[in-house]
Phi, psi and omega in degrees: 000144182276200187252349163311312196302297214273008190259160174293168211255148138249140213242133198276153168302106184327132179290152189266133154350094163108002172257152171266132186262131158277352218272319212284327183267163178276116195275145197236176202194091203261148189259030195235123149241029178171188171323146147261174184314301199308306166327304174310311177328293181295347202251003185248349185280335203282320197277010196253303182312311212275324169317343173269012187244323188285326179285329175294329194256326176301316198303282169331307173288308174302321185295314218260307170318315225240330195263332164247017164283328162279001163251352164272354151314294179308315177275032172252294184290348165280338167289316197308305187272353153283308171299336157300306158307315198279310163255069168257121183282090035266155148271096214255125190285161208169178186210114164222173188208173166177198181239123189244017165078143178066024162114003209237126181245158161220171181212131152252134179235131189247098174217154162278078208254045112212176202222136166198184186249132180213143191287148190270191189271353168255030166281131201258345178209117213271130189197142186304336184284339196260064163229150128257169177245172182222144180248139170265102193264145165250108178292168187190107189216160211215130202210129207212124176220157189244142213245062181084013148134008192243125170320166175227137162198163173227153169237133135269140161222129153260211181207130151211153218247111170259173185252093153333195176219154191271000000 
C-alpha cells in the first residue's frame, strides 16, 4: 500500500438544518433580471383592450344620455303643439307639418270622426234652430328627429269634440 492509499478518506460533517453547502449544491446564476420584449407586449396589448372596452361603454352611456334628452325634447314639443291645436277656436281639420328647430319636424294632423247635433239642455221647445252641431275631431301630432343617422319619432294623439258646420 502506498501512503495515498493507506490514508483515511475524509468524510465532511452532515450539514445542520437549515445550512447551506456551498460544496454540496450547484450555485446558479441567474441572468434574468426583468420583463422580456414579449412579455412587455402582451401586457400592453392586454391593457389597450381592456381601455378600448371602458371607452366603448363609456362612449355608449353618453349616445343613451343624448338619445333620451331628445325624446324628452321631443315629447315637449309634441304636448306644445297639441295643446295649440286642441284650443284653437274653431277647430279646424286639416294637415300641417313644419320645422321646429334643432333638428326637429313636426306634423299635424286634425280629422273628423264623428259628427252629430245636439239641443242645449236649456231650450224650451225643440226646433231645427235651436240645435247645433258638434264634431268629434281625432288630433294627431307627430314630432321626428334624426338619432346618430336613424330616424326617430314620437306621437301624440288625442279626441276633441268642436262646433261642426251645419
Amino acid at each position: 500500500m502506498t501512503a495515498e492509499t493507506d490514508a483515511p478518506l475524509k468524510t465532511r460533517p452532515p450539514a445542520i438544518a437549515g445550512e447551506h453547502c456551498v460544496q454540496c449544491s450547484p450555485v446558479r446564476v441567474s441572468t434574468e433580471y426583468g420583463f422580456t420584449l414579449l412579455e412587455v407586449l402582451v401586457a400592453f396589448v392586454i391593457a389597450a383592450l381592456a381601455l378600448g372596452v371602458l371607452f366603448r361603454a363609456g362612449l355608449s352611456g353618453v349616445q343613451a344620455a343624448q338619445s333620451a334628452s331628445h325624446y324628452e325634447q321631443a315629447v315637449a314639443r309634441a304636448r306644445s303643439h297639441l295643446t295649440l291645436a286642441v284650443h284653437a277656436s274653431p277647430l279646424v281639420a286639416g294637415d300641417w307639418q313644419g320645422d321646429d328647430g334643432g333638428g326637429f319636424t313636426w306634423h299635424l294632423r286634425v280629422a273628423p270622426t264623428a259628427s252629430t247635433s245636439v239641443r242645449p239642455p236649456f231650450a224650451v221647445t225643440p226646433s231645427r234652430s235651436s240645435t247645433f252641431p258638434l264634431t268629434l275631431y281625432a288630433v294627431s301630432i307627430w314630432i321626428g328627429w334624426y338619432d346618430s343617422g336613424t330616424p326617430r319619432q314620437v306621437r301624440l294623439d288625442t279626441e276633441q269634440i268642436g262646433q261642426g258646420t251645419r
